[in-house]
PDB file as gemmi writes it, atoms N, CA and C in Angstrom:
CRYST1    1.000    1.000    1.000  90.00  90.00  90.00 P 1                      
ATOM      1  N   UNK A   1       0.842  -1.190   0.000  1.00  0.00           N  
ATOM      2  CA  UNK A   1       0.000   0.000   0.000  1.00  0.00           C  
ATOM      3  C   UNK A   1       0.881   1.245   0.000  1.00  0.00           C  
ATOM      4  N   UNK A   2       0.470   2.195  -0.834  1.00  0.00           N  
ATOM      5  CA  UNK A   2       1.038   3.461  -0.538  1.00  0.00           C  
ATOM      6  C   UNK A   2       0.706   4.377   0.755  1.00  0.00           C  
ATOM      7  N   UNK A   3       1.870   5.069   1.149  1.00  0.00           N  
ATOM      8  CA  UNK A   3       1.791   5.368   2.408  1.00  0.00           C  
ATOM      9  C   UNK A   3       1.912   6.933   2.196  1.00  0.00           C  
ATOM     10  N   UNK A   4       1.061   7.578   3.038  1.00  0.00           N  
ATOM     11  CA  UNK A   4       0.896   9.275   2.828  1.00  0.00           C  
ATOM     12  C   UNK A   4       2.564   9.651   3.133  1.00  0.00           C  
ATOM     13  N   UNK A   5       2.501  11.016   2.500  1.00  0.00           N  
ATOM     14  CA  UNK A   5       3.539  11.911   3.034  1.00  0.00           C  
ATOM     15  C   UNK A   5       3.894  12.274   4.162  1.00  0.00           C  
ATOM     16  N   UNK A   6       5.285  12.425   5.070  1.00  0.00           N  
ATOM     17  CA  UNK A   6       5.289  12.722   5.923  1.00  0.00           C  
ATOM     18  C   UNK A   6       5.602  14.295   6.681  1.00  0.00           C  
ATOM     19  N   UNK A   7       5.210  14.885   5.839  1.00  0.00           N  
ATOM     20  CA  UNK A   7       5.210  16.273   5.855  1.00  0.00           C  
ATOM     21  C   UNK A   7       3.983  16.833   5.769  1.00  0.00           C  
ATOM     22  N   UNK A   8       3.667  18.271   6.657  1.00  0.00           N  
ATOM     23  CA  UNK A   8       2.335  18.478   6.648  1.00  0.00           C  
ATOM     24  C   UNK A   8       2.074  18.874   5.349  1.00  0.00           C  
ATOM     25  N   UNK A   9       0.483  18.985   5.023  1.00  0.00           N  
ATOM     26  CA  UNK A   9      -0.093  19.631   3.824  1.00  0.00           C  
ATOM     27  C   UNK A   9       0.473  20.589   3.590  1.00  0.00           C  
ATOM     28  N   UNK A  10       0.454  21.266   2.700  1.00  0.00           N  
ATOM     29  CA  UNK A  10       0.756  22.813   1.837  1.00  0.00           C  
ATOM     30  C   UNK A  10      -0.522  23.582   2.769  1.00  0.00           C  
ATOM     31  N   UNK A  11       0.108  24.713   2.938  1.00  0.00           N  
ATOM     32  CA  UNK A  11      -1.422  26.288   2.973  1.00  0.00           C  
ATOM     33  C   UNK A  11      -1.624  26.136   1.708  1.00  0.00           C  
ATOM     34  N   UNK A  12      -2.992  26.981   1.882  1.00  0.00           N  
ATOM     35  CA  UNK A  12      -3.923  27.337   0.821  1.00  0.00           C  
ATOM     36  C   UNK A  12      -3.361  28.193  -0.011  1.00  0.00           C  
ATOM     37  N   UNK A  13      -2.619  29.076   0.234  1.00  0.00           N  
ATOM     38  CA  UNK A  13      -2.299  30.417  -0.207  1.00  0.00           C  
ATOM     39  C   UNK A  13      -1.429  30.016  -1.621  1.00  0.00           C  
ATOM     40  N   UNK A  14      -0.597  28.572  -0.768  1.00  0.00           N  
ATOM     41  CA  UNK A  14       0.769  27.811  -1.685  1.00  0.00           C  
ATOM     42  C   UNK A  14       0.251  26.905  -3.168  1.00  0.00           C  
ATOM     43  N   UNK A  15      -1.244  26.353  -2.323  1.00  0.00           N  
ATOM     44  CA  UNK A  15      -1.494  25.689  -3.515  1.00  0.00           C  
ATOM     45  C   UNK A  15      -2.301  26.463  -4.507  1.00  0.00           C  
ATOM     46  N   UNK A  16      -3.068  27.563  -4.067  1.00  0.00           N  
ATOM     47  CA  UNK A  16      -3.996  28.552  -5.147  1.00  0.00           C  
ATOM     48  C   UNK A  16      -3.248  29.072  -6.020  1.00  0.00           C  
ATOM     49  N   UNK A  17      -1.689  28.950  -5.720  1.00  0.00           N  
ATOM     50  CA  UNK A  17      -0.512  29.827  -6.350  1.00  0.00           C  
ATOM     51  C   UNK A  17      -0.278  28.705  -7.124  1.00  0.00           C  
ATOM     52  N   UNK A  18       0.308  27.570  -6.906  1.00  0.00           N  
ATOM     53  CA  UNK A  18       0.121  26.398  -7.690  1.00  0.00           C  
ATOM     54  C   UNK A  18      -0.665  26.005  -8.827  1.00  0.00           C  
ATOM     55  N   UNK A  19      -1.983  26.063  -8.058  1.00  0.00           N  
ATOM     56  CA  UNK A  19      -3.237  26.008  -9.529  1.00  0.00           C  
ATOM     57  C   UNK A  19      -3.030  27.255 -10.367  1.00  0.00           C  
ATOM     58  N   UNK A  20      -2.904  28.346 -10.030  1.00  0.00           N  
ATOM     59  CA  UNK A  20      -3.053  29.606 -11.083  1.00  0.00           C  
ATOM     60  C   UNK A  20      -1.429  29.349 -11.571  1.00  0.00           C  
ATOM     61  N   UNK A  21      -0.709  28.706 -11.593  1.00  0.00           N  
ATOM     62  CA  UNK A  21       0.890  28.921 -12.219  1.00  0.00           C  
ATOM     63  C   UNK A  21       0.376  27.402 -13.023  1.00  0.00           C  
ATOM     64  N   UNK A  22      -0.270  26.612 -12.380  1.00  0.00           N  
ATOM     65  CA  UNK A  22      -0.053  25.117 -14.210  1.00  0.00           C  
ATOM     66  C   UNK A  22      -1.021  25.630 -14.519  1.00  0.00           C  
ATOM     67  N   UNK A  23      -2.762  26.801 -14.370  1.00  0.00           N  
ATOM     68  CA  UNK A  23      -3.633  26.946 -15.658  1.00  0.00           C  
ATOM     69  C   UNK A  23      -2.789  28.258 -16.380  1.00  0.00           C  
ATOM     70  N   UNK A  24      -2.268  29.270 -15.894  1.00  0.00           N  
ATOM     71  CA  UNK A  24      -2.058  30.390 -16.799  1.00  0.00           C  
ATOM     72  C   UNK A  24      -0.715  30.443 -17.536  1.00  0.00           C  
ATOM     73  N   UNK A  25       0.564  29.244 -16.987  1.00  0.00           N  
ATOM     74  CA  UNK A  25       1.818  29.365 -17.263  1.00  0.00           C  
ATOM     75  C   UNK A  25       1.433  27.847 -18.594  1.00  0.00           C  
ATOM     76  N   UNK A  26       0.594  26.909 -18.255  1.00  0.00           N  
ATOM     77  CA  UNK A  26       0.840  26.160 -19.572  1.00  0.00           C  
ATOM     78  C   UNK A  26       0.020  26.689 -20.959  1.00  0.00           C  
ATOM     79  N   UNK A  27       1.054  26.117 -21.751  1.00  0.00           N  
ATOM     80  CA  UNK A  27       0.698  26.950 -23.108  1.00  0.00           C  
ATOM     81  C   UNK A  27      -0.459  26.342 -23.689  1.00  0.00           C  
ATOM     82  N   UNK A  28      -0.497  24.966 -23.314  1.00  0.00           N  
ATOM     83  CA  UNK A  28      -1.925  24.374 -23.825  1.00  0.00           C  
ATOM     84  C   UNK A  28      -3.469  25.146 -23.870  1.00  0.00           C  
ATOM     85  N   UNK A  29      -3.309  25.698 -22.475  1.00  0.00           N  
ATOM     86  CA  UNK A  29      -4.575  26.338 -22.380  1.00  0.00           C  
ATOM     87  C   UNK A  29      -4.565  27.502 -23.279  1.00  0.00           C  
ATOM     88  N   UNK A  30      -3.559  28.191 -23.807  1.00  0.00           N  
ATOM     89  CA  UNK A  30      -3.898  29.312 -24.801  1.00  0.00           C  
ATOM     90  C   UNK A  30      -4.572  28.444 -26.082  1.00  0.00           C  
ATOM     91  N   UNK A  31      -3.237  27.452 -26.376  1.00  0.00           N  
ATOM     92  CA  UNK A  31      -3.713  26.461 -27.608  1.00  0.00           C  
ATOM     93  C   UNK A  31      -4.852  26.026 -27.587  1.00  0.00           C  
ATOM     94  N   UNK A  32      -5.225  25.088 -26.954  1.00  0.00           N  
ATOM     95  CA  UNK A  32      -7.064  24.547 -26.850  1.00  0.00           C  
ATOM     96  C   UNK A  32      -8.156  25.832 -26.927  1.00  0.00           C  
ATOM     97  N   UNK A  33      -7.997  26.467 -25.854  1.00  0.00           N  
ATOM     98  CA  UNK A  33      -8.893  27.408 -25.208  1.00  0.00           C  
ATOM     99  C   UNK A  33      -9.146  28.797 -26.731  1.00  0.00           C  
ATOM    100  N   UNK A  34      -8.079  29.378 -26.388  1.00  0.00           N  
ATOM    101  CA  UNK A  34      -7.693  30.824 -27.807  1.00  0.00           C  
ATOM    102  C   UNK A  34      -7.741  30.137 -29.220  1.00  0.00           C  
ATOM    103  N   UNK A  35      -6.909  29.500 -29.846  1.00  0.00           N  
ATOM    104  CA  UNK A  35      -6.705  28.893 -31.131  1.00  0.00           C  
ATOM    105  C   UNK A  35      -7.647  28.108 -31.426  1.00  0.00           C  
ATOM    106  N   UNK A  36      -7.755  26.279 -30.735  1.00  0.00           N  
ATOM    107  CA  UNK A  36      -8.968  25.631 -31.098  1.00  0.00           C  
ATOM    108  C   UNK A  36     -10.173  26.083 -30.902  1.00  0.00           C  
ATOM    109  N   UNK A  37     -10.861  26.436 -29.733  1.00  0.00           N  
ATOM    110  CA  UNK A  37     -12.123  26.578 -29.458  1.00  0.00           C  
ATOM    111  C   UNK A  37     -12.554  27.546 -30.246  1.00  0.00           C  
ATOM    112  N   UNK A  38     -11.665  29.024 -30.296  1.00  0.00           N  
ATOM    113  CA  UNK A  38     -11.999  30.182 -30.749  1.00  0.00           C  
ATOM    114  C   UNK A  38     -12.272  30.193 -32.398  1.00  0.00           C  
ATOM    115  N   UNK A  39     -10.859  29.392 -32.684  1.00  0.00           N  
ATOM    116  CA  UNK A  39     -11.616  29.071 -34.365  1.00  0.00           C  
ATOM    117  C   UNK A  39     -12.658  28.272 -34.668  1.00  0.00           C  
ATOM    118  N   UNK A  40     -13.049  26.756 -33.615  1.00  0.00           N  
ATOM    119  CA  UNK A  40     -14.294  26.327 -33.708  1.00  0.00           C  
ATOM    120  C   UNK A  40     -15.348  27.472 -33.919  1.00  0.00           C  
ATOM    121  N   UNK A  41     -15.450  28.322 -32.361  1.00  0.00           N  
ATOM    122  CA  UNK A  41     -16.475  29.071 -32.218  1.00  0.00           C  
ATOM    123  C   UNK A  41     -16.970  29.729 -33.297  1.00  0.00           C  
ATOM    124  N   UNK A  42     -15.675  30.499 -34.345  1.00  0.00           N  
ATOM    125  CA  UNK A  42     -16.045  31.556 -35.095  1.00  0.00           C  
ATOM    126  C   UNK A  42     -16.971  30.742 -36.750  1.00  0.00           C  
ATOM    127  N   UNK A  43     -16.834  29.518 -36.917  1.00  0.00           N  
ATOM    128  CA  UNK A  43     -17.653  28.618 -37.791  1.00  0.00           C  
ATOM    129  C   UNK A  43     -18.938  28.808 -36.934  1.00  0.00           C  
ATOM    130  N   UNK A  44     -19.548  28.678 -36.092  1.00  0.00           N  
ATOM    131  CA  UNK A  44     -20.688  28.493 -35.474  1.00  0.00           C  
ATOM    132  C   UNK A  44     -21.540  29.523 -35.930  1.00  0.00           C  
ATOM    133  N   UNK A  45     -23.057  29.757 -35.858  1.00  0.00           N  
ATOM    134  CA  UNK A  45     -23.907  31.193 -36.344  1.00  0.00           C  
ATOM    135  C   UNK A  45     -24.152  31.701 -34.558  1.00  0.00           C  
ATOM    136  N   UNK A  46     -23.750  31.047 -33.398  1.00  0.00           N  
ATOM    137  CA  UNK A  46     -23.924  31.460 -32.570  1.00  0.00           C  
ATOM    138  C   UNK A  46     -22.835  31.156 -31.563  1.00  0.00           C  
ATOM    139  N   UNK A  47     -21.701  32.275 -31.652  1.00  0.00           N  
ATOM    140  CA  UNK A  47     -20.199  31.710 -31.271  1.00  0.00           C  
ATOM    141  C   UNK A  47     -20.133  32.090 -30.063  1.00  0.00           C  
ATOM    142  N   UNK A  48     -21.200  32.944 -29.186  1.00  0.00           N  
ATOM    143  CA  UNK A  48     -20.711  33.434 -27.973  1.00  0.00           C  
ATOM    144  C   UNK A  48     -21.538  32.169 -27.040  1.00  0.00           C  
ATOM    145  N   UNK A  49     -22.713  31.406 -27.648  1.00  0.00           N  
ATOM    146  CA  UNK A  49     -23.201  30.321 -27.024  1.00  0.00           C  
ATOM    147  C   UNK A  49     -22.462  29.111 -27.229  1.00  0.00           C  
ATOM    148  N   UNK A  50     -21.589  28.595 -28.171  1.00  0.00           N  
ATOM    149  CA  UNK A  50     -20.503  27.886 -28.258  1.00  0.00           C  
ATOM    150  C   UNK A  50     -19.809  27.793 -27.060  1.00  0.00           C  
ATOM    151  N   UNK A  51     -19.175  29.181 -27.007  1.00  0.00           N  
ATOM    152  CA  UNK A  51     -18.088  29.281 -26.418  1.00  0.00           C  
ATOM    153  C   UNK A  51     -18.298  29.106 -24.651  1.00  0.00           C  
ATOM    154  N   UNK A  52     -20.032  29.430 -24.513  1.00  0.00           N  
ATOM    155  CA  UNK A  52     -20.302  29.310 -22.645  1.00  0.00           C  
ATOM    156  C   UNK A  52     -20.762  27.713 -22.726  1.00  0.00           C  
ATOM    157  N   UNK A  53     -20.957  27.036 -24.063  1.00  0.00           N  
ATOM    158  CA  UNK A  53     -21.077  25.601 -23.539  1.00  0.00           C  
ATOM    159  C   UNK A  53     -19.904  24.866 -23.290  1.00  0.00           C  
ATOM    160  N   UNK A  54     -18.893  25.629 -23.929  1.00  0.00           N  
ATOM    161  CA  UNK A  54     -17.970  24.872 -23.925  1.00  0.00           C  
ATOM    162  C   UNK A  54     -16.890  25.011 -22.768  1.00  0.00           C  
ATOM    163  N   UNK A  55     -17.553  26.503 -21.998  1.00  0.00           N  
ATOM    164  CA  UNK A  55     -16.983  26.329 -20.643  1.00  0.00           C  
ATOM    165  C   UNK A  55     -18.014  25.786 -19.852  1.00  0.00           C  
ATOM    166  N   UNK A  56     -19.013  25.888 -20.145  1.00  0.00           N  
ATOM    167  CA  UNK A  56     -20.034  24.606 -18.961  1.00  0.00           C  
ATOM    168  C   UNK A  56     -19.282  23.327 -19.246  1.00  0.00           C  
ATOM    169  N   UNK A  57     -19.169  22.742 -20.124  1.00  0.00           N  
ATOM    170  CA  UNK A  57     -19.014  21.666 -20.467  1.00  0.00           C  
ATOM    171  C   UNK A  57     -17.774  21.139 -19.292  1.00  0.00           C  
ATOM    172  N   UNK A  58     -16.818  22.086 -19.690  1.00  0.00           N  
ATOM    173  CA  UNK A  58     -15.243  21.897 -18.869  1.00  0.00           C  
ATOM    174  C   UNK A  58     -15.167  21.887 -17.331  1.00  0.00           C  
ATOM    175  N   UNK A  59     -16.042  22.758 -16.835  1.00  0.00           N  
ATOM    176  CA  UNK A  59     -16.697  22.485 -15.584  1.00  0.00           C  
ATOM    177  C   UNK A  59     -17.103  21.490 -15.218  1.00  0.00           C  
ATOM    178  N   UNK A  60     -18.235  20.962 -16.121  1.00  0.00           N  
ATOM    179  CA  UNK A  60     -18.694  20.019 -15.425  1.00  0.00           C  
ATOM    180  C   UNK A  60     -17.736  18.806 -15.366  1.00  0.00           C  
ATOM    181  N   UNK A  61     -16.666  18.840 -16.797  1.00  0.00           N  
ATOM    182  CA  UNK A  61     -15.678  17.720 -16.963  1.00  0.00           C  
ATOM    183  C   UNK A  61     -14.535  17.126 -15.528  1.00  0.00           C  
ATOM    184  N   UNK A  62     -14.215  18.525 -15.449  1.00  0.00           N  
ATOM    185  CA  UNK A  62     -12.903  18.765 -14.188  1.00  0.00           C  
ATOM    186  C   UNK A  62     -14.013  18.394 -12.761  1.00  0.00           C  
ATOM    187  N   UNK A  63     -14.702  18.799 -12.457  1.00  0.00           N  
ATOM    188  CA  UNK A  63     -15.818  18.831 -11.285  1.00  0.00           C  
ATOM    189  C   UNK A  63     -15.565  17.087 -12.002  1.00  0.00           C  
ATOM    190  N   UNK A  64     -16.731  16.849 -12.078  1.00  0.00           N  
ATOM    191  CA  UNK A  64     -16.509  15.084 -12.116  1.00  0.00           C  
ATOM    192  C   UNK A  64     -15.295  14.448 -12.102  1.00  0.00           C  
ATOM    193  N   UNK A  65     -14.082  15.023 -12.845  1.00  0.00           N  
ATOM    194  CA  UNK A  65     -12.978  14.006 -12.637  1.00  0.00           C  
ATOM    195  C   UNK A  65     -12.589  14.353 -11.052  1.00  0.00           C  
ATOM    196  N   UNK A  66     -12.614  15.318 -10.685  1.00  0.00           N  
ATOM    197  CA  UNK A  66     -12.307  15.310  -8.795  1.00  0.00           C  
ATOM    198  C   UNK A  66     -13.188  14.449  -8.294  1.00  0.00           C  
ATOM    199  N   UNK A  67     -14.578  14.720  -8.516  1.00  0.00           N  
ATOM    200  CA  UNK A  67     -15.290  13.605  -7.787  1.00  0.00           C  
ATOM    201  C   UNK A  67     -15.026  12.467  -7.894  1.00  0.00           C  
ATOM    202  N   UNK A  68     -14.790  11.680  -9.427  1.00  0.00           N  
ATOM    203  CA  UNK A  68     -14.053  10.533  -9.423  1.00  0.00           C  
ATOM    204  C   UNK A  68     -13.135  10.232  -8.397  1.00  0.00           C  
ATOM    205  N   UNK A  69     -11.981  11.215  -8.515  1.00  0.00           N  
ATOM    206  CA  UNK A  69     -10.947  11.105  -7.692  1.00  0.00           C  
ATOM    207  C   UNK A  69     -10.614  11.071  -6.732  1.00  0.00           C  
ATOM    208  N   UNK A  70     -11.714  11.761  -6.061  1.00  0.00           N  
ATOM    209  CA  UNK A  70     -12.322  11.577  -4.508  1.00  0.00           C  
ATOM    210  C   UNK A  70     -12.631  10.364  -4.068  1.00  0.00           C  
ATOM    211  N   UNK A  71     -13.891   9.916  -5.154  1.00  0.00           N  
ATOM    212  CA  UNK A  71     -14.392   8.401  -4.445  1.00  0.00           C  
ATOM    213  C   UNK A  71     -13.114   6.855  -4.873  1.00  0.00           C  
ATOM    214  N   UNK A  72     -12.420   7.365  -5.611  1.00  0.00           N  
ATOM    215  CA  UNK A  72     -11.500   6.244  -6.533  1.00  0.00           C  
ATOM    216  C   UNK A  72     -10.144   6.156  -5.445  1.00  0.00           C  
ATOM    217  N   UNK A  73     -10.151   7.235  -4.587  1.00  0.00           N  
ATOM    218  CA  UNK A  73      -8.965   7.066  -4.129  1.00  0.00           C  
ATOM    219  C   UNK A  73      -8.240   6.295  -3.349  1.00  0.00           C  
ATOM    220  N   UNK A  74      -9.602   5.355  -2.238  1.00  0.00           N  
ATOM    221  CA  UNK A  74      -9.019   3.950  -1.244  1.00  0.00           C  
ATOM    222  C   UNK A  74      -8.235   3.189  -2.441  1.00  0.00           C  
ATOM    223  N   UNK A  75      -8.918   3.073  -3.601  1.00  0.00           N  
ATOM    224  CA  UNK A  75      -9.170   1.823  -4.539  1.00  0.00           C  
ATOM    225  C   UNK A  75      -7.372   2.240  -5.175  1.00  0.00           C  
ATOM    226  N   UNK A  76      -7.272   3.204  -5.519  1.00  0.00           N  
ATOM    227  CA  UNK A  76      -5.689   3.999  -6.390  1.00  0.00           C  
ATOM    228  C   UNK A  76      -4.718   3.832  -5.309  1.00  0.00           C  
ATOM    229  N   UNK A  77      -4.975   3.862  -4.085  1.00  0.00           N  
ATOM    230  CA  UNK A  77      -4.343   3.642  -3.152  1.00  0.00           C  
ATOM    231  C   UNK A  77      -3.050   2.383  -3.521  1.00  0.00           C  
ATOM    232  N   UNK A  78      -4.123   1.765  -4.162  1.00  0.00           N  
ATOM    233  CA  UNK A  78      -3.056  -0.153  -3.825  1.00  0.00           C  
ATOM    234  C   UNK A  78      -1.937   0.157  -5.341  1.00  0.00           C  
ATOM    235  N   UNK A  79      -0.764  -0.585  -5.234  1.00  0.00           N  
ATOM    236  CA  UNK A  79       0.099  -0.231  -5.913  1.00  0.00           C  
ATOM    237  C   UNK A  79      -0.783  -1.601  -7.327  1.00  0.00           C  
ATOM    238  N   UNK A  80      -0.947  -2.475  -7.221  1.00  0.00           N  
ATOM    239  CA  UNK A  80      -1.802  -3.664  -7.922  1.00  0.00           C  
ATOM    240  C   UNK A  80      -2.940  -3.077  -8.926  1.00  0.00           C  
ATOM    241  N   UNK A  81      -3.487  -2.129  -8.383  1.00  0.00           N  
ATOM    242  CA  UNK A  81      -3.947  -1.687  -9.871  1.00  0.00           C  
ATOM    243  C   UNK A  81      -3.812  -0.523 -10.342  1.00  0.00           C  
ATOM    244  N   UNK A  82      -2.893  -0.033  -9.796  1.00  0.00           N  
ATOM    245  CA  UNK A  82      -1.712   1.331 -10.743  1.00  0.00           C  
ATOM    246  C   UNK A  82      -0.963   0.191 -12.085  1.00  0.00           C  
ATOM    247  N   UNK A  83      -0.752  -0.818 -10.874  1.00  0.00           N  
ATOM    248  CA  UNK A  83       0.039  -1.537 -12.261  1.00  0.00           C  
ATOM    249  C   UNK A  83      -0.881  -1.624 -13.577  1.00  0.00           C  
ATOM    250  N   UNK A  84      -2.080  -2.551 -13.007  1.00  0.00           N  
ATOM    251  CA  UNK A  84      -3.126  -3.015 -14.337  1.00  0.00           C  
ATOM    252  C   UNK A  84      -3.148  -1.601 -14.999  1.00  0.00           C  
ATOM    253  N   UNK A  85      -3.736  -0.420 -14.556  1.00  0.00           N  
ATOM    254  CA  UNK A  85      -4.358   1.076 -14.808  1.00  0.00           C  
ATOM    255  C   UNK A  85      -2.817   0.970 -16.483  1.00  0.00           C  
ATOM    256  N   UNK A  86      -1.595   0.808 -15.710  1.00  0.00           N  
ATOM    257  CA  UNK A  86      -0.350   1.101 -16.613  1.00  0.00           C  
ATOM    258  C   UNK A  86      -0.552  -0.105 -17.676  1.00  0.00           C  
ATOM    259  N   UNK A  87      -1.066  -1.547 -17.652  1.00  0.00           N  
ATOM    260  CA  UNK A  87      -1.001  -2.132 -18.791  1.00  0.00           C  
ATOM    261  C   UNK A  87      -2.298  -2.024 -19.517  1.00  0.00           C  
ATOM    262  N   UNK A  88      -3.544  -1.769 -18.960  1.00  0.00           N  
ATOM    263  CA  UNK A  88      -4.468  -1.320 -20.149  1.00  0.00           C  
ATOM    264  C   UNK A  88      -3.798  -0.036 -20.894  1.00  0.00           C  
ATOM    265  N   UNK A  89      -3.208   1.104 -20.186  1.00  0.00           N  
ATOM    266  CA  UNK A  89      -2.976   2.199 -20.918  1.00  0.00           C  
ATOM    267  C   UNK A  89      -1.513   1.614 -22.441  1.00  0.00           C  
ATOM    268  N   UNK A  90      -0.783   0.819 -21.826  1.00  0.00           N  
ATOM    269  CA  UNK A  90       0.149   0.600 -22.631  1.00  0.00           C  
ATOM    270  C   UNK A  90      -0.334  -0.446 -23.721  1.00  0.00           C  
ATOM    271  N   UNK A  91      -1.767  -1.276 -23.624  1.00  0.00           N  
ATOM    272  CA  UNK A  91      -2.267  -2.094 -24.776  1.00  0.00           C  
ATOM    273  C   UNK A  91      -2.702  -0.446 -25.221  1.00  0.00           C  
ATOM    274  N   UNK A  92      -3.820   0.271 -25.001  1.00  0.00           N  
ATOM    275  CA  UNK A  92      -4.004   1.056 -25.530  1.00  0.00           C  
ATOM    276  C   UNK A  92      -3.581   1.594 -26.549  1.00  0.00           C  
ATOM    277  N   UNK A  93      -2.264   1.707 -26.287  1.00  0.00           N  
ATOM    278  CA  UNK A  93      -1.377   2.875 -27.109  1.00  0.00           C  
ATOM    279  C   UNK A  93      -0.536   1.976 -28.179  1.00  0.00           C  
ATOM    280  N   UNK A  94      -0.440   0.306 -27.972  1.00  0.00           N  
ATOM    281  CA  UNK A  94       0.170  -0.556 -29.014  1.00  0.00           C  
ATOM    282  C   UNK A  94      -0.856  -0.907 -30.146  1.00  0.00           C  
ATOM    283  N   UNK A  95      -2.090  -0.574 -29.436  1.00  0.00           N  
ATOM    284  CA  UNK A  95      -2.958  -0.908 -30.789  1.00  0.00           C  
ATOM    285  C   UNK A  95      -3.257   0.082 -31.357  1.00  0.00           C  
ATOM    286  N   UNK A  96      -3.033   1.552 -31.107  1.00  0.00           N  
ATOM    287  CA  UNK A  96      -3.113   2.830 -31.570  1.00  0.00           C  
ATOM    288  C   UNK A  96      -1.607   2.534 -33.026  1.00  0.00           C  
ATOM    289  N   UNK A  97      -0.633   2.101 -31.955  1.00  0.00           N  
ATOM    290  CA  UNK A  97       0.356   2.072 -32.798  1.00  0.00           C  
ATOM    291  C   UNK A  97       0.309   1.532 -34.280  1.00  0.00           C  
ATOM    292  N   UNK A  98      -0.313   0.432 -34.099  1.00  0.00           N  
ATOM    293  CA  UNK A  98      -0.614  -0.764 -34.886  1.00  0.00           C  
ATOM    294  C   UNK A  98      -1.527   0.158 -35.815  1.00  0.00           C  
ATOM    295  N   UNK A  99      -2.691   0.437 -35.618  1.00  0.00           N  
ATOM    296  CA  UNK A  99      -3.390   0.924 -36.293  1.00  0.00           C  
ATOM    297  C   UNK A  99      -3.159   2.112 -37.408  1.00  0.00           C  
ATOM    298  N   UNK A 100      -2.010   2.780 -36.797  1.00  0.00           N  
ATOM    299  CA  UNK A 100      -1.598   4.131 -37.378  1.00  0.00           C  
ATOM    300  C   UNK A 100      -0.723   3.184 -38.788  1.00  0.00           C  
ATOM    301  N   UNK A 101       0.219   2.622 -38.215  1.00  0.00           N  
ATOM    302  CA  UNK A 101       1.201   1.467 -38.965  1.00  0.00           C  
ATOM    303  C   UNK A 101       0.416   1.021 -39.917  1.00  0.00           C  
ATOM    304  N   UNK A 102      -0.365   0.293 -40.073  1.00  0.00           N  
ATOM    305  CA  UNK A 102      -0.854  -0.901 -40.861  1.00  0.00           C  
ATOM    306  C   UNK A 102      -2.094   0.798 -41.627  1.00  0.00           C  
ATOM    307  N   UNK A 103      -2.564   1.564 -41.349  1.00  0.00           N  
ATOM    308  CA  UNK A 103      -3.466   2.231 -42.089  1.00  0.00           C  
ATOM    309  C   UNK A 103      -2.883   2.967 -43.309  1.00  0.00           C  
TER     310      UNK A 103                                                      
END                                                                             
């Protein structure tokens, strides 16, 4: 079993600084967010309703994966199915391989 850290938690102050430095410092979010969405949006006849579904949408995405992550976490705990979690992901990506290959 994995065993917690032995150091106290972070303050709040440390990790809000945290979250706002990986959403505003990675470049992805300009890319997805500015470039993809925005050129999606501008094809649409109604781009400013696009663009609030597509932040509802992300909300609701991130909100559920915490909740996942919340209730999943006794279970992520055990090192036994980090392993499995790592060989479905690595069939995953050999039959991606395969597929790209052979197409």
């Amino acid at each position: 079993a994995l065993t917690p850290a032995e150091r106290p938690p972070a303050r709040l102050g440390a990790t809000l600084l945290a979250c706002l430095a990986f959403t505003y410092l990675n470049p992805h979010v300009y890319l997805d967010t500015v470039l993809l969405l925005g050129g999606i949006a501008q094809q649409q006849p109604h781009r400013w309703l696009f663009g609030l579904g597509a932040a509802v949408a992300s909300v609701v995405w991130f909100s559920a994966l915490g909740a996942g992550a919340y209730r999943l976490a006794p279970m992520l705990a055990r090192a036994r199915v980090w392993q499995v979690l790592d060989g479905v992901i690595a069939l995953v990506m050999v039959v991606v391989a395969v597929a790209l290959l052979v197409s």
